[in-house]
C-alpha positions as CSV (number, residue, x, y, z in Angstrom):
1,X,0.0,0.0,0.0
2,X,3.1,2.1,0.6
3,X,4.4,2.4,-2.9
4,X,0.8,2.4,-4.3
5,X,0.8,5.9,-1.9
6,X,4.5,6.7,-2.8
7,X,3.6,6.4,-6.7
8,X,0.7,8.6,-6.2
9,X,2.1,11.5,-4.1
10,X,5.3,11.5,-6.7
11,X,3.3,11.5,-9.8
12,X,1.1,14.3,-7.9
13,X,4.2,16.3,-7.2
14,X,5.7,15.9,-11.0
15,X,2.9,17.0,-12.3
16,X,2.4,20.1,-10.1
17,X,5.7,20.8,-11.0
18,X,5.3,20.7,-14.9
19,X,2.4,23.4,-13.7
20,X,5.3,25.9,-12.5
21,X,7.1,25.1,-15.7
22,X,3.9,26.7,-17.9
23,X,2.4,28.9,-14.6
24,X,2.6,32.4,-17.0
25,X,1.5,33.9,-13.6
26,X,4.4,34.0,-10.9
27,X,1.3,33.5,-8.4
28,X,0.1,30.9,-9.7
29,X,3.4,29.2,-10.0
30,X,4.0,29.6,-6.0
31,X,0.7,28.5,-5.5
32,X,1.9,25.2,-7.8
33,X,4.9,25.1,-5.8
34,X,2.8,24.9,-2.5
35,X,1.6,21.4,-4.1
36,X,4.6,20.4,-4.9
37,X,5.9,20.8,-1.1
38,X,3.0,19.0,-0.4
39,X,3.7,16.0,-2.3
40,X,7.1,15.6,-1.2
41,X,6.3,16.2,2.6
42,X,3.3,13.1,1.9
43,X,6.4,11.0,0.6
44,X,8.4,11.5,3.7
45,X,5.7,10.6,6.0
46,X,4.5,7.7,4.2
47,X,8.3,6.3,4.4
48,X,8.5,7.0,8.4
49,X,9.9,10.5,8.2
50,X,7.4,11.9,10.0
51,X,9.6,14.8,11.5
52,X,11.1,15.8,7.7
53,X,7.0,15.6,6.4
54,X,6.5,18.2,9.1
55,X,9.0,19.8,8.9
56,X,8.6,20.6,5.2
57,X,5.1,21.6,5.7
58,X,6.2,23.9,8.3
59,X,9.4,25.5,6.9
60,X,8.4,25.5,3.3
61,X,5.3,26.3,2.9
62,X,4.2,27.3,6.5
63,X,7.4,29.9,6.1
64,X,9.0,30.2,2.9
65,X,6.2,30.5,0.6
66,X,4.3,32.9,2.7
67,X,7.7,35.3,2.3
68,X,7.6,34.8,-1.7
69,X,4.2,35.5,-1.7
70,X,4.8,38.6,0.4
71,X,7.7,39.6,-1.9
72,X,5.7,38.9,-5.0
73,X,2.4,41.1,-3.6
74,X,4.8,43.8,-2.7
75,X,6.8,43.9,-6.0
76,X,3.2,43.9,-7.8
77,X,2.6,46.7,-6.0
78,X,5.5,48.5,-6.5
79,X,6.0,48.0,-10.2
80,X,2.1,48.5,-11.1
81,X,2.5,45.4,-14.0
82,X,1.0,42.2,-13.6
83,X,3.7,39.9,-12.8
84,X,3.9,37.2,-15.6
85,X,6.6,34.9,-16.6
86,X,7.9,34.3,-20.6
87,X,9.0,31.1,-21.6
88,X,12.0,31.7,-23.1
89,X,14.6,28.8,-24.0
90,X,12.5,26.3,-23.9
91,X,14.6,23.7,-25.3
92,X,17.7,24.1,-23.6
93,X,15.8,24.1,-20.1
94,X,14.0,20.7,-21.1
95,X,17.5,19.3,-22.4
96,X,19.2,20.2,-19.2
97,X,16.3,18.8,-17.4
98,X,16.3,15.7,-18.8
99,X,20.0,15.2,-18.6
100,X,19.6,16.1,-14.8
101,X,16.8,13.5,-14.7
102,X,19.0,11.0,-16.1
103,X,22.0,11.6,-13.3
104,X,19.4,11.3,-10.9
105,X,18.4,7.9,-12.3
106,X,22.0,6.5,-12.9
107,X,21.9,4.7,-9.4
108,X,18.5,2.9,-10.1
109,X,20.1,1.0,-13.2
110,X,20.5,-2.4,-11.2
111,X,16.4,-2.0,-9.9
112,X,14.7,0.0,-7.5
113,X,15.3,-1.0,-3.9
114,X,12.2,-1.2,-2.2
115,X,11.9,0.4,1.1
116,X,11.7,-1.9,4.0
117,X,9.0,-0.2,6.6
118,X,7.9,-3.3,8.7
119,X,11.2,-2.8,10.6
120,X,11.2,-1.0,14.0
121,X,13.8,1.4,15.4
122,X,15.9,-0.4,18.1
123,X,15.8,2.6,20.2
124,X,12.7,3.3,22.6
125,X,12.6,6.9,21.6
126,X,11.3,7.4,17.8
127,X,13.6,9.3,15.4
128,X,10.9,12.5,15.8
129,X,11.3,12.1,19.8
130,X,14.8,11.7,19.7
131,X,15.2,15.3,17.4
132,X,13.2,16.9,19.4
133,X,15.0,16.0,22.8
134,X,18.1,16.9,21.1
135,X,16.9,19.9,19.9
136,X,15.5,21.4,23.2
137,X,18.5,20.3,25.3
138,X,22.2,20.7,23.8
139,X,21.2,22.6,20.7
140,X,18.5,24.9,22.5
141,X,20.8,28.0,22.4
142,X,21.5,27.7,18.6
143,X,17.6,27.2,17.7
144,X,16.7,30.5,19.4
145,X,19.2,32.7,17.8
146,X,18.6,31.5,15.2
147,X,14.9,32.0,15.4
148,X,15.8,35.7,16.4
149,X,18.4,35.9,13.0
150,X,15.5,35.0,11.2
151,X,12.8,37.8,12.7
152,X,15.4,40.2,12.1
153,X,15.4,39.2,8.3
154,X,12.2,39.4,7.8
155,X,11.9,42.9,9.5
156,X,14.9,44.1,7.6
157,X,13.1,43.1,4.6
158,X,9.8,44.2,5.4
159,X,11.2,47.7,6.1
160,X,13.4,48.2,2.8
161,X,10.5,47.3,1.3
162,X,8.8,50.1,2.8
163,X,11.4,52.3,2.4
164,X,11.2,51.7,-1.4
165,X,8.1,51.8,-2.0
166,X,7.8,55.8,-0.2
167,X,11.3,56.6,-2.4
168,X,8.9,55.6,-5.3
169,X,6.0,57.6,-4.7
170,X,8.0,60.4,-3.3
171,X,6.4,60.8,0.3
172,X,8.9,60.4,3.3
């Protein structure tokens, strides 16, 4: 049942991605990629990476995403032109994709090893638990500056932004 659910979230998350590739809109392409991250994160839980499933649901789209979106509404808004895409180079972007496709497919030559999930970890604590314990004892100090790093980016960001957009318009 596991593969049939692996096949189905992968195919799910090619095809979003061909959807980026022709998105003409740059919102609707983030909006695609959102899918994508979905698809993936579905993969990793279904093969017992539940903390990487959540965590690319969290990071990704719960984080990332929202700031391209925010820097996408905000250069709209600057710019006054609806933000499209052209599809330029077609060819060579296919080409190189498929030669990328192929590296990535080299290994699998010999067959596709199937995942094993009946087997249990030998330690009591799950690989989520033991992250997390981890994470809130040695490495507690590095997580919060780097939470604060991260604030301090995205107000940084948020106020050039600002700043820009009154330089445009003229008003200080």
């Amino acid at each position: 049942m596991n593969i049939i659910a692996f096949y189905i979230l992968a195919g799910f998350s090619v095809f979003s991605a061909l959807g980026i590739l022709f998105a003409r809109n740059v919102v609707h392409a983030v909006f695609m990629l959102v899918l994508v991250f979905l698809g993936i994160a579905g993969v990793f839980i279904i093969s017992n990476a539940e903390f990487v499933g959540v965590a690319q649901i969290m990071i990704y789209i719960g984080g990332i995403l929202i700031l391209m979106m925010f820097g996408i509404m905000l250069t709209h808004r600057i710019d006054g032109h609806r933000l499209e895409t052209q599809n330029r180079r077609v060819l060579i972007a296919s080409l190189l994709g498929f030669g990328l496709l192929g590296i990535l497919l080299y290994p699998l030559k010999d067959g596709f090893p199937l995942f094993d999930f009946a087997k249990e970890p030998a330690n009591e604590l799950t690989v989520t638990e033991q992250i997390g314990v981890h994470l809130m004892t040695t490495e507690l100090i590095a997580l919060e500056v780097t939470a604060v790093l991260l604030l301090m980016a995205l107000i940084g960001a948020a106020y050039i932004a600002g700043y820009n957009l009154k330089k445009k318009h003229g008003t200080d």
